[in-house]
N, C-alpha and C positions, 0 to 999 in steps of 0.2 A: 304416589300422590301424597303431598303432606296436608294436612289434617288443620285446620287453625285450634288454635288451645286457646282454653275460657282461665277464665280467670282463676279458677281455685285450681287445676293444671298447674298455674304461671307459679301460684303461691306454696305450692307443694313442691315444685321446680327449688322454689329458693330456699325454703324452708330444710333441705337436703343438704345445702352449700353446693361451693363447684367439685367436682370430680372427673372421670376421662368425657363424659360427654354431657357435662354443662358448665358453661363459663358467662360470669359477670363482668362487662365493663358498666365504667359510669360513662361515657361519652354522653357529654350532656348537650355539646353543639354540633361534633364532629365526631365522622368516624374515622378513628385513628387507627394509626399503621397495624398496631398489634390484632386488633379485632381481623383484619386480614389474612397474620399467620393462622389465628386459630381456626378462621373459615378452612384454609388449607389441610392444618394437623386435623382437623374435626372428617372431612374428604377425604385424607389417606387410612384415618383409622378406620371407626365404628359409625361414626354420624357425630350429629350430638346438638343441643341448643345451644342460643347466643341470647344472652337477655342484656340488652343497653337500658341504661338508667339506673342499674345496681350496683354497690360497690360490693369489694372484695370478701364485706364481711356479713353479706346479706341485707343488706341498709337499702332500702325503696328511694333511689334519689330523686328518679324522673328524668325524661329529657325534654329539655325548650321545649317549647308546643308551636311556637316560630320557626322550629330548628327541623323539625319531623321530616316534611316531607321532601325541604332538599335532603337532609342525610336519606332517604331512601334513594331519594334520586342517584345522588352519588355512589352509592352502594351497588346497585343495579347496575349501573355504568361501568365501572369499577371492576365489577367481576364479570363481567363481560367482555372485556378490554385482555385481550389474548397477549399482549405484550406485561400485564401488568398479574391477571391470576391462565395459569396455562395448564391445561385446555380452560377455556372459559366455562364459566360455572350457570346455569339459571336458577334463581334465586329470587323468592317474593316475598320483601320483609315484613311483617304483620305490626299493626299498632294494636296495642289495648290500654286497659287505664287496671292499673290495680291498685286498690287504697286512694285514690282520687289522683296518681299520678299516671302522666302517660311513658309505657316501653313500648321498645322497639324488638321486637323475637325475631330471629333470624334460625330458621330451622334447617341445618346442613345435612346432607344425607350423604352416607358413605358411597364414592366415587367409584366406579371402576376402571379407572386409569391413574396414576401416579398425579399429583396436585404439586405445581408450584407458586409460589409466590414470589414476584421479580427473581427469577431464576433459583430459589432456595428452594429445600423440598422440607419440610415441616411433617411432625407426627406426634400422635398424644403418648401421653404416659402423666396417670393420676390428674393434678391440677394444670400443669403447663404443657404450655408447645416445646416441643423442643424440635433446633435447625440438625438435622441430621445429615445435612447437604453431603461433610465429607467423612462421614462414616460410612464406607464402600458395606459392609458387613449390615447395617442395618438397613440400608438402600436398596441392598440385596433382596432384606428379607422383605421389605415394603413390597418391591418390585415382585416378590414370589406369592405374596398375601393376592394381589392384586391378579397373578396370570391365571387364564380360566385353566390353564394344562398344569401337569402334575410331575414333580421332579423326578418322581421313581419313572417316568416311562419316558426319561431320554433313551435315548439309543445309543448304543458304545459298540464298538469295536469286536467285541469279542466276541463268540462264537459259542455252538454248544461244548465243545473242548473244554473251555474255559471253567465251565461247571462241573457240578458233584454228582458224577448218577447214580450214588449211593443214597444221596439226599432226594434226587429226585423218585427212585424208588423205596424210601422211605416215606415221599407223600403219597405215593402209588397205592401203597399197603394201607397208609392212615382211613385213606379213600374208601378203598373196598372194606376194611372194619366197619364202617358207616353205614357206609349204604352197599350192598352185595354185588350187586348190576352196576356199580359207579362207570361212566363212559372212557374215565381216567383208565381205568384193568387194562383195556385193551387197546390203549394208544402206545404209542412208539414215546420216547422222550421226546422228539419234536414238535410232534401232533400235540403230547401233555402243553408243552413251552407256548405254543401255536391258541392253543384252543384258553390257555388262565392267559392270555395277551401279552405275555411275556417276550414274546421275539415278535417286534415291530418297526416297517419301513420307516426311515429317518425322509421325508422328503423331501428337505431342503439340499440334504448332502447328498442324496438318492444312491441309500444303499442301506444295507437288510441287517439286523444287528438284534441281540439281546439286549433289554431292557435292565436299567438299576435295578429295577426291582425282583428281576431273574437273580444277579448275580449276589444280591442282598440273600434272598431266601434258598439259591443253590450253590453260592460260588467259594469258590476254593477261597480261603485267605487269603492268599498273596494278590488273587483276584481283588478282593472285597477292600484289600488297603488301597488296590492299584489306581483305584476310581473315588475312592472314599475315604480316603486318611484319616477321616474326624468320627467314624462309625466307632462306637466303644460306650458300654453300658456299665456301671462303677454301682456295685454291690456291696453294701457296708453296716458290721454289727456295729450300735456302739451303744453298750449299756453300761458297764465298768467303767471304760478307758472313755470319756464323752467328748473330750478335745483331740481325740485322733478317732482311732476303732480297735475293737476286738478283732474282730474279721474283718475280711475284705476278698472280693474277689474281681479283679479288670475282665470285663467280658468283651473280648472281641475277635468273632467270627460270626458264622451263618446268622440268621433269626431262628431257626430250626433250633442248634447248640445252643444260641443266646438263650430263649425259651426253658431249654431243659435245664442249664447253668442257672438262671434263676430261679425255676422251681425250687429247686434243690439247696440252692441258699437260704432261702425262706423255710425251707420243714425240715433244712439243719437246725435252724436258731431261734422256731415259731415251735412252742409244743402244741399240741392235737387233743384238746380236753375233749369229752363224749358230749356230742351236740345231737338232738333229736329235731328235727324238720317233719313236725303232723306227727307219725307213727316211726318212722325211719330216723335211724343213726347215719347224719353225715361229715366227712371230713369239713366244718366251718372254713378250716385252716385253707387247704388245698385250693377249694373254690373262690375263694377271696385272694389268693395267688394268682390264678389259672386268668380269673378275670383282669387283676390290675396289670400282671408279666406280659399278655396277650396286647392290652389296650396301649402300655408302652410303645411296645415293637412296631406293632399294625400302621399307629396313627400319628407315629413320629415325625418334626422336621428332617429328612436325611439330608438336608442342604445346610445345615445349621453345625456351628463348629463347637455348644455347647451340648458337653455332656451328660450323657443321659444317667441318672440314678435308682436304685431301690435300696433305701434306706430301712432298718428296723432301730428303733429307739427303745427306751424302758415303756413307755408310755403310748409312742405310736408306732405304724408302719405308711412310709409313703413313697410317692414315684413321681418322681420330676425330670418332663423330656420337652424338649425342643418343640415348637409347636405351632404350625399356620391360621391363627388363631381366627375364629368367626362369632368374634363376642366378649366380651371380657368379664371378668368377678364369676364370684360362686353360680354355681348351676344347681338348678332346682328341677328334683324329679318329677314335677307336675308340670312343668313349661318347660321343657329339656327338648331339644330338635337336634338330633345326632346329626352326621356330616361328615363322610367317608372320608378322610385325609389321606391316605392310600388307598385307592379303589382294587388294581391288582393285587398289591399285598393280605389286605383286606378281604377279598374273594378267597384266596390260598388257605386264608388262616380259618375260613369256613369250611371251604373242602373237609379241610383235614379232620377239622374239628375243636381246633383251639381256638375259636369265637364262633360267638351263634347271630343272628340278625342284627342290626346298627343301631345301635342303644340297650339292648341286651345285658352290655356289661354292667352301665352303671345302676342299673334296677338288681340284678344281681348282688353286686357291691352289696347297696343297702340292706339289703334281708340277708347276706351270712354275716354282715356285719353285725348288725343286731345280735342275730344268732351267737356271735364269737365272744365281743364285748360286750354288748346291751347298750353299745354307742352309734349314733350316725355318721359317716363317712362326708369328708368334705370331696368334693369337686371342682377345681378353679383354671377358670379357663384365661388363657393369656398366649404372652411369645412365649411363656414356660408354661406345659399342664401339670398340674400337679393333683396327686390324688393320693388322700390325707387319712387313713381308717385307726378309728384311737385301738387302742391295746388297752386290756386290763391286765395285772401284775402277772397273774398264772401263763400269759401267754409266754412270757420271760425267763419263768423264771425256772433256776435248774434244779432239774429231777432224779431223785437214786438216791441208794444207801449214803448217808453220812460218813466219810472216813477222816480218822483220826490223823495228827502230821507224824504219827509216826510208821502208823499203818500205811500211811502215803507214799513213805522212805520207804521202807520193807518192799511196797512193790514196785517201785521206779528200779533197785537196785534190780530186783528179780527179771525185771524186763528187759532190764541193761543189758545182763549177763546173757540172756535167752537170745537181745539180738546182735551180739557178738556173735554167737554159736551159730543164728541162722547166717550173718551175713556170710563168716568163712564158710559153710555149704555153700551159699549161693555163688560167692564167687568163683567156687572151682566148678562151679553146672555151668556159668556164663563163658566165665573161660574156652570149657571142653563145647558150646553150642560155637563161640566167634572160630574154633579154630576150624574146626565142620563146615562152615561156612565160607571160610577163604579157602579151604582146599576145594569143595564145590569150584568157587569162582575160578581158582586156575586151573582147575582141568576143561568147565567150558568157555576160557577164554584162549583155547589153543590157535583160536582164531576170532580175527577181531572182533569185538563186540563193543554194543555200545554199552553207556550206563543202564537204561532204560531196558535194553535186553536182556545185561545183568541182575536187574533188581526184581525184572519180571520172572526172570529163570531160580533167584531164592526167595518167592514172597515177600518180596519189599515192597513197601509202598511209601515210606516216608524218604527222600532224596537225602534231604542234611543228615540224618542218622544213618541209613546206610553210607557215606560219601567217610562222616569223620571215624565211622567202627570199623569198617571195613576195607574199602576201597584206598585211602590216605594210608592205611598201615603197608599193604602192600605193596603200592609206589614205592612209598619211604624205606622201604626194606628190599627196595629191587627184585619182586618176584612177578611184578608187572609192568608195563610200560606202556606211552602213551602214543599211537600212532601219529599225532601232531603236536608233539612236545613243547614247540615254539606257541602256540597257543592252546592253551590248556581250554578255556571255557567253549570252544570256536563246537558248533552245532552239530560237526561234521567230529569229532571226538570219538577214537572208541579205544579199547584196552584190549594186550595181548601177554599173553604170556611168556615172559623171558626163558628160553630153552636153556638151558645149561649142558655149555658141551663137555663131554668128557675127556679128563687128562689125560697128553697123551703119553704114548710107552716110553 
């Protein structure tokens, strides 16, 4: 229900300027086309007010006092009118008088279904509409702000196979750490997949499948590009080098890895000053990671082709991901209403224990924040989140003995020389381990086998590094051979061992 606004409302409105959800026309006789789009853009975003009678730069014009209530009239009509605003809109525009003129308020509330205007589709961003009609990419994301259902729980194709039961028994464990009796201990993988909503009927296509959000938090890489080509988290020091980075590291695989990959980035290049909380010594560092690494992952757009960040600077640390956003500008921890963006995901990362209840993190945030720098952490919500925690100089800065550049030389050489020495041992251990290892392989490949029988029979686990150390040298050296030579990759593939007959008398 919308609310009528009094007059010092109307005057605090203008006294603001326009921004994503408030706009001034003067329409002083007529309402003209544009006041339309922005009914539109105002419906696909957030909402927002229309104040006719004001101009651009907050100036109280007025409109006709003859002119009023046909421009309602028309108005009403207007966006009612299914060929003209689509779905049609209802809409009840207000008159007031402020400073002795009379506007017209037109109060749009956010839609939930897609808004056009004569077939255009319109969206805010800061002062203007803008026609995003054929921006497929932003269309998308309108179109995804708007569905009540949630990307991570399509249903794909793949199977439990598909996933990691290494991962999935590492949230096994996480589980039981927690809580002793967790109901996770004693489920099966599929019952665990079953029970966090992970494997769910598709009923359109009526058929049984793991969800994104399975293969996001258990799935093999090659899985996780298979579905997701644009998943990848971009990890970057840059305090020295500011127009490139010192470090960097491209993170893409699980959220499990991702998780670990970016803790780890952060308490390489963040130092751990002694932080007291009441009576107790706590890592500041860690838990202001743990929070912002976690809210990343969990509450991410994974529909969205922009990449996600964690940045450390001289000054700040921050995290900028993809985002279905329900609200725009800074967020305030006294009016904060959190809002599950992955619900399954989101659940997992409770089980386990890398997030606690839904708004948890950013109340956290603020107090190690505090604790860390003695500054307060931004929060900005949009189609980007970003979340902003300043730095003071010690958290940067590099710590240890001072050495001189000659002292420097002296050891770089000593360490040259040392890993000379070590590399020649090591290469004659690697040597004498690959040749152990192919003789293995051809004594039990006396009879056919496959790759996967092969690699299970020496401890393999990785295919491409077994395929190019092993397997490819002794094809290429004829001590093996391939029972379907004509198709080498064909599924039905296995390897035998070339007999060598003896010369005869």
């Amino acid at each position: 229900m919308v609310v009528p606004m009094q007059e010092a409302d109307i005057l605090k409105l203008i006294e603001g300027g326009e921004n994503i959800q408030v706009e001034f026309r003067t329409s002083a006789r007529e309402i003209t086309k544009d006041v339309y789009d922005t009914v539109c853009s105002f419906s696909n975003r957030d909402g927002g007010t229309i104040i006719l009678g004001v101009g651009d730069n907050g100036e109280i014009l007025g409109v006709a006092q003859d002119a009023v209530e046909r421009m309602k009239t028309s108005f009403v009509t207007s966006i009612n009118n299914g060929q003209k605003i689509n779905p049609p809109l209802y809409l009840q525009p207000e008159t007031c008088t402020v400073k002795g003129r009379t506007l017209i308020i037109i109060q749009v509330p956010s839609g939930r279904q897609v808004c056009r205007h004569h077939g255009r589709i319109f969206d805010r961003s800061h002062e203007a509409d803008i026609d995003i009609t054929d921006n497929t990419d932003m269309v998308y994301q309108l179109y995804a702000r708007k569905s009540g259902s949630y990307f991570v729980n399509k249903v794909t194709r793949f199977q439990l196979d598909d996933l990691r039961p290494d991962l999935i028994e590492r949230a096994r464990r996480m589980t039981a750490c927690r809580a002793k009796d967790h109901p996770w201990k004693g489920m099966s993988d599929e019952e665990l997949l079953r029970s966090a909503g992970l494997i769910l009927q598709d009923t359109e296509r009526q058929f049984e499948g793991v969800t994104l959000a399975a293969i996001l938090l258990f799935g093999k890489d090659s899985t996780i590009m298979a579905v997701l080509p644009q998943h990848k988290t971009d990890a970057i020091f840059r305090v020295e080098n500011v127009d490139r980075y010192d470090d960097r590291d491209v993170i893409i695989t699980n959220l499990l890895e991702s998780y670990d990959r970016m803790m780890a980035f952060g308490q390489k290049h963040l130092n751990d000053p002694f932080v007291l909380d009441g009576f107790q010594s706590v890592s500041a560092r860690d838990r202001i990671l743990r929070e912002i690494c976690s809210n990343s992952l969990a509450h991410r757009d994974y529909s969205s082709g922009y990449v996600a960040k964690l940045v450390i600077e001289r000054d700040r640390l921050f995290t900028e991901n993809p985002n279905r956003s329900h609200g725009h500008g800074a967020l305030r921890l006294q009016s904060f209403e959190p809002y599950s963006k992955n619900p399954p995901i989101s659940r997992v990362f409770r089980e386990i224990g890398l997030a606690d209840e839904l708004g948890s993190g950013m109340r956290n945030t603020y107090k190690y924040s505090k604790l860390y720098s003695g500054k307060t952490p931004e929060f900005i919500e949009g189609d980007m989140f970003r979340t902003i925690v300043p730095l003071s100089p010690i958290a940067v800065e590099k710590v240890g003995p001072h050495v001189t550049p000659q002292d420097s030389d002296q050891a770089t050489q000593d360490i040259t020389q040392q890993s000379k020495i070590t590399a020649k041992n090591n290469s004659h251990t690697t040597q004498d381990n690959d040749q152990a290892i192919q003789d293995a392989i051809l004594m039990f490949c006396n009879e056919p086998r496959s790759k996967a029988e092969i690699m299970e029979h020496c401890g393999y686990k990785h295919v491409r590094n077994f395929t190019q150390r092993h397997l490819r040298p002794l094809l290429e050296s004829g001590q093996i051979q391939m029972t379907i030579p004509g198709k080498p990759k064909s599924s039905s593939q296995k390897y035998m061992t070339v007999q060598k007959t003896a010369p005869a008398n």
